[in-house]
PyMOL commands that place a pseudoatom at each C-alpha (Angstrom):
pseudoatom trace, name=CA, resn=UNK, resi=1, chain=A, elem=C, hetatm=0, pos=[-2.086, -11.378, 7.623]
pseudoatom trace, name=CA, resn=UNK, resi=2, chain=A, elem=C, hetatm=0, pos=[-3.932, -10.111, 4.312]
pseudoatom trace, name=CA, resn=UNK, resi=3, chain=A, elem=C, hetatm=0, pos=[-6.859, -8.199, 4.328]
pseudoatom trace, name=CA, resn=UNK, resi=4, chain=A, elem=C, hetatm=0, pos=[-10.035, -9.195, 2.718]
pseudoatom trace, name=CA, resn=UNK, resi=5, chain=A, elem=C, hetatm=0, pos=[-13.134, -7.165, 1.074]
pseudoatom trace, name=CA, resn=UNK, resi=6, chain=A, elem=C, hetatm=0, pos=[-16.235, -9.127, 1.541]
pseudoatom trace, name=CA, resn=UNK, resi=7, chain=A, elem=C, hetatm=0, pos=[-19.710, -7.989, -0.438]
pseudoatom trace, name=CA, resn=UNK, resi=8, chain=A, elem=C, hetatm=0, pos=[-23.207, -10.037, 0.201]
pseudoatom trace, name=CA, resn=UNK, resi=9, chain=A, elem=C, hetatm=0, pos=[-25.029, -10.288, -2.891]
pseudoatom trace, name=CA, resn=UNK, resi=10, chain=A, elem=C, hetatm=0, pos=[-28.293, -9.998, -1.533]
pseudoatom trace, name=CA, resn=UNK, resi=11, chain=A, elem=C, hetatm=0, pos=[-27.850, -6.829, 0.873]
pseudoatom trace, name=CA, resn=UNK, resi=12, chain=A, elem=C, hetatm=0, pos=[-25.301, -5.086, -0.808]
pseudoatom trace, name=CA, resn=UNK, resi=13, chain=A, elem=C, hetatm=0, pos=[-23.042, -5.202, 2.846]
pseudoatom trace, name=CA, resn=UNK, resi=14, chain=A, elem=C, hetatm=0, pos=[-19.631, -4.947, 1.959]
pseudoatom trace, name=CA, resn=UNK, resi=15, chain=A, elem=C, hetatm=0, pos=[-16.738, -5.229, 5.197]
pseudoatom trace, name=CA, resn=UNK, resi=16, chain=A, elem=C, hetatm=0, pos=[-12.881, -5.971, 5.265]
pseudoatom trace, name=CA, resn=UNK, resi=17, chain=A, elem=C, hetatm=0, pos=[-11.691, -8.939, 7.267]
pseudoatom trace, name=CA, resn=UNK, resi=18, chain=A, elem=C, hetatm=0, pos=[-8.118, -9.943, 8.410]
pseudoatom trace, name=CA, resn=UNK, resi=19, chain=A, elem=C, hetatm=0, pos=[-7.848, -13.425, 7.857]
pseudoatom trace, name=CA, resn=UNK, resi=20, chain=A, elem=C, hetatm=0, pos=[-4.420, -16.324, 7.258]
pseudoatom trace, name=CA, resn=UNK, resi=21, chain=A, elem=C, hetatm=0, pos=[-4.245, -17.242, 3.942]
pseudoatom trace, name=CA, resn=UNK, resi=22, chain=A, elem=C, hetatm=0, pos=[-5.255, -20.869, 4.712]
pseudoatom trace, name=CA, resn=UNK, resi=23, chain=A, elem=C, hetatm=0, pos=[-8.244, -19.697, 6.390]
pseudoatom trace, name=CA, resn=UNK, resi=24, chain=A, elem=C, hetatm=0, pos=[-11.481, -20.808, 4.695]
pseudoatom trace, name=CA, resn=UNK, resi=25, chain=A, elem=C, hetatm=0, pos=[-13.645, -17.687, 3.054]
pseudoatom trace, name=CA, resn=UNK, resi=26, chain=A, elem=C, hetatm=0, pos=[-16.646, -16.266, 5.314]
pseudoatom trace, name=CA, resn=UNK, resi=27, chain=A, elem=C, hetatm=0, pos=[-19.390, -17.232, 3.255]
pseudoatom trace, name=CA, resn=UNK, resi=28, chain=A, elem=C, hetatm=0, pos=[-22.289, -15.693, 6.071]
pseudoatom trace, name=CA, resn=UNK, resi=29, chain=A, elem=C, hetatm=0, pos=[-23.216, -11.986, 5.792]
pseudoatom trace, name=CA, resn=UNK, resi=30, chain=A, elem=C, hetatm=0, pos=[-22.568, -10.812, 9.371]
pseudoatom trace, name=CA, resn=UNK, resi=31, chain=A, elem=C, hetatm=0, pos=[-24.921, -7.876, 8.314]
pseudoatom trace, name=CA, resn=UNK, resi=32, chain=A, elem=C, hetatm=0, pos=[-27.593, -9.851, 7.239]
pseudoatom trace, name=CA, resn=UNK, resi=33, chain=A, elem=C, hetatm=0, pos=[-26.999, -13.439, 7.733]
pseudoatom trace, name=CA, resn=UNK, resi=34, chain=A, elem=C, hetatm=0, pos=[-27.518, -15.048, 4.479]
pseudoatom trace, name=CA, resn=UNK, resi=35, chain=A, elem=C, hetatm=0, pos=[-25.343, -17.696, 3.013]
pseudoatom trace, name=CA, resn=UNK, resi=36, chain=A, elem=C, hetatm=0, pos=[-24.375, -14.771, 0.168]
pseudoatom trace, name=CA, resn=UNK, resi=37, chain=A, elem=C, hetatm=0, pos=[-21.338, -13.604, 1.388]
pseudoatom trace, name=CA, resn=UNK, resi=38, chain=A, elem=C, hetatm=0, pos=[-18.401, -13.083, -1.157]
pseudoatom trace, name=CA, resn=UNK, resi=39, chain=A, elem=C, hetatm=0, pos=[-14.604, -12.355, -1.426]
pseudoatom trace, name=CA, resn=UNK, resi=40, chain=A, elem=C, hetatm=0, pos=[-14.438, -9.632, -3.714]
pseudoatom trace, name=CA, resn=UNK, resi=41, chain=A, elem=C, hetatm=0, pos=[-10.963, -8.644, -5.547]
pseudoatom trace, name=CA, resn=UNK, resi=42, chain=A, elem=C, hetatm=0, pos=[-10.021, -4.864, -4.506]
pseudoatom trace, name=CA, resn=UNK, resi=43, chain=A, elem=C, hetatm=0, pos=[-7.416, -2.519, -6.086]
pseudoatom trace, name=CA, resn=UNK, resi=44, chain=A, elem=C, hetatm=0, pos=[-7.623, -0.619, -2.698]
pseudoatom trace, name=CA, resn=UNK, resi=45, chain=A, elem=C, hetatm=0, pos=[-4.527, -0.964, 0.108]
pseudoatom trace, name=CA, resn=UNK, resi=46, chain=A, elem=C, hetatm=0, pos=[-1.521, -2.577, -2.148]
pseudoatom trace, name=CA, resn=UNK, resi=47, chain=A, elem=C, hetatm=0, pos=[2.134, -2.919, -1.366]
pseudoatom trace, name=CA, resn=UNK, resi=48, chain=A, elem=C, hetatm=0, pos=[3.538, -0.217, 0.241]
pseudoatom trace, name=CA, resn=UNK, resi=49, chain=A, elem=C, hetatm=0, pos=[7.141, 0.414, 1.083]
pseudoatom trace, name=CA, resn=UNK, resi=50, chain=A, elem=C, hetatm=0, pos=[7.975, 2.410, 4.859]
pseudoatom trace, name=CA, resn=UNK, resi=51, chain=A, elem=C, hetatm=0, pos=[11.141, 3.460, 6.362]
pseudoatom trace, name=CA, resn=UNK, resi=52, chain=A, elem=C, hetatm=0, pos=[14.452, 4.451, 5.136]
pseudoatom trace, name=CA, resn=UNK, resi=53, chain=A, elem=C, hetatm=0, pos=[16.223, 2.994, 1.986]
pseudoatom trace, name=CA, resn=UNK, resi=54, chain=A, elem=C, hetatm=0, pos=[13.136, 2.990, -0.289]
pseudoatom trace, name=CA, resn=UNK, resi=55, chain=A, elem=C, hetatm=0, pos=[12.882, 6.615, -2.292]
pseudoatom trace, name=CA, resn=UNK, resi=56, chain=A, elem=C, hetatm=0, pos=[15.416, 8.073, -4.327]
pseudoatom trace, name=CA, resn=UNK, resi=57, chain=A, elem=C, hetatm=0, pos=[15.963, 10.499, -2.210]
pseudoatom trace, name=CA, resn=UNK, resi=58, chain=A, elem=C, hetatm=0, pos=[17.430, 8.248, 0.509]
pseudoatom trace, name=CA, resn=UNK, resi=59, chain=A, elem=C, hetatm=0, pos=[20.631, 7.929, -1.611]
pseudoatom trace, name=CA, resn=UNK, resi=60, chain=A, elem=C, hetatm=0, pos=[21.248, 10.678, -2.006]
pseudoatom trace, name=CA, resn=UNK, resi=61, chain=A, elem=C, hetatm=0, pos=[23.308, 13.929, -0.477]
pseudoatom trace, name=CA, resn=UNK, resi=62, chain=A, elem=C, hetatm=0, pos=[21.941, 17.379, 0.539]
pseudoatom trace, name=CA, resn=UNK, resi=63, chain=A, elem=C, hetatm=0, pos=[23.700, 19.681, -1.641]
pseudoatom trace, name=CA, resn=UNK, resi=64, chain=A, elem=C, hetatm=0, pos=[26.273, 22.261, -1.075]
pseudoatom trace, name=CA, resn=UNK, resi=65, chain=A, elem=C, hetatm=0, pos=[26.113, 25.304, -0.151]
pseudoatom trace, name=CA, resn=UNK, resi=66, chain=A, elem=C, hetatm=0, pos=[26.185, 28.125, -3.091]
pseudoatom trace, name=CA, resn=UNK, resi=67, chain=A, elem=C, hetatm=0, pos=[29.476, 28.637, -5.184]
pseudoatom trace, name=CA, resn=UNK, resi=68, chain=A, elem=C, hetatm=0, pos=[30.375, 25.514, -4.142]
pseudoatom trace, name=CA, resn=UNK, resi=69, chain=A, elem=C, hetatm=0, pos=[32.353, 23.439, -6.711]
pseudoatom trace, name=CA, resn=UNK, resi=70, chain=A, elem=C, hetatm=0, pos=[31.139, 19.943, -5.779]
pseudoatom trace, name=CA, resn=UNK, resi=71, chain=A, elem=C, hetatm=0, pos=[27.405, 20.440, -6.367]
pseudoatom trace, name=CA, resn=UNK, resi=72, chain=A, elem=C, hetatm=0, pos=[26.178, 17.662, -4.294]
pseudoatom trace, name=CA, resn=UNK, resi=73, chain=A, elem=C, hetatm=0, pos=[22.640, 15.522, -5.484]
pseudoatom trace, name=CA, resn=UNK, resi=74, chain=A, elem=C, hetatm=0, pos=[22.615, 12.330, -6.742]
pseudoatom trace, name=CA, resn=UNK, resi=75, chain=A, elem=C, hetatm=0, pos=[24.183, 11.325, -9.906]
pseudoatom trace, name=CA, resn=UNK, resi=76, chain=A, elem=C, hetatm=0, pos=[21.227, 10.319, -11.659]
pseudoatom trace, name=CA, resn=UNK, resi=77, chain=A, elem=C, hetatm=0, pos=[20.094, 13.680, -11.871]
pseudoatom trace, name=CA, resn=UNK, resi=78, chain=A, elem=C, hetatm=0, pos=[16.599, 12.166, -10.504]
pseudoatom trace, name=CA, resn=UNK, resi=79, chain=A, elem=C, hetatm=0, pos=[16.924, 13.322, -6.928]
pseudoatom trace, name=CA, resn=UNK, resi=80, chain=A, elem=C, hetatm=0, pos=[15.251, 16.985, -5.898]
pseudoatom trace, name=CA, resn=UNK, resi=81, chain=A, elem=C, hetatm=0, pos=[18.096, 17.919, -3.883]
pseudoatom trace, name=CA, resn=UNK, resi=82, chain=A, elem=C, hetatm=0, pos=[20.176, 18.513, -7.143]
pseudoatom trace, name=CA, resn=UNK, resi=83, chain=A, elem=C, hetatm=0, pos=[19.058, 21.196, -8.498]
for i in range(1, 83): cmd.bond("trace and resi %d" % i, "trace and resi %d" % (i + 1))
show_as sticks, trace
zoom trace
């Protein structure tokens, strides 16, 4: 379920709210219980990526020990194993 930021315009309360999608907004300030209540639009929280498979450094291999010929790393160069 998404989270929602909700600020009243008359008391300034602002609160996040797990709601469905299809659910209708709150529209009651549970703060101060006017009929101002809005959903505001919030660059906070975003998509975020967990567990294995999702950084760079997931691909690739630790690398070798010194003076070895094989180097290990990635082969994009990108990982900060190879070094």
């Amino acid at each position: 379920m998404p989270t929602y930021q909700y600020r009243c315009s008359s008391c300034g309360f602002e609160t996040e709210v797990f709601q469905r999608m299809s659910d209708d907004a709150l529209t009651t300030c549970t703060d101060c219980g006017k009929e101002t209540f809005e959903r505001v639009i919030s660059a906070e929280g975003g998509f975020m990526l967990k567990g294995s498979g999702f950084y760079s450094t997931d691909y690739c291999s630790k690398p070798s020990p010194k003076g070895s010929e094989s180097g290990g790393g990635c082969s994009t160069g990108s990982c900060p194993f190879a070094k």
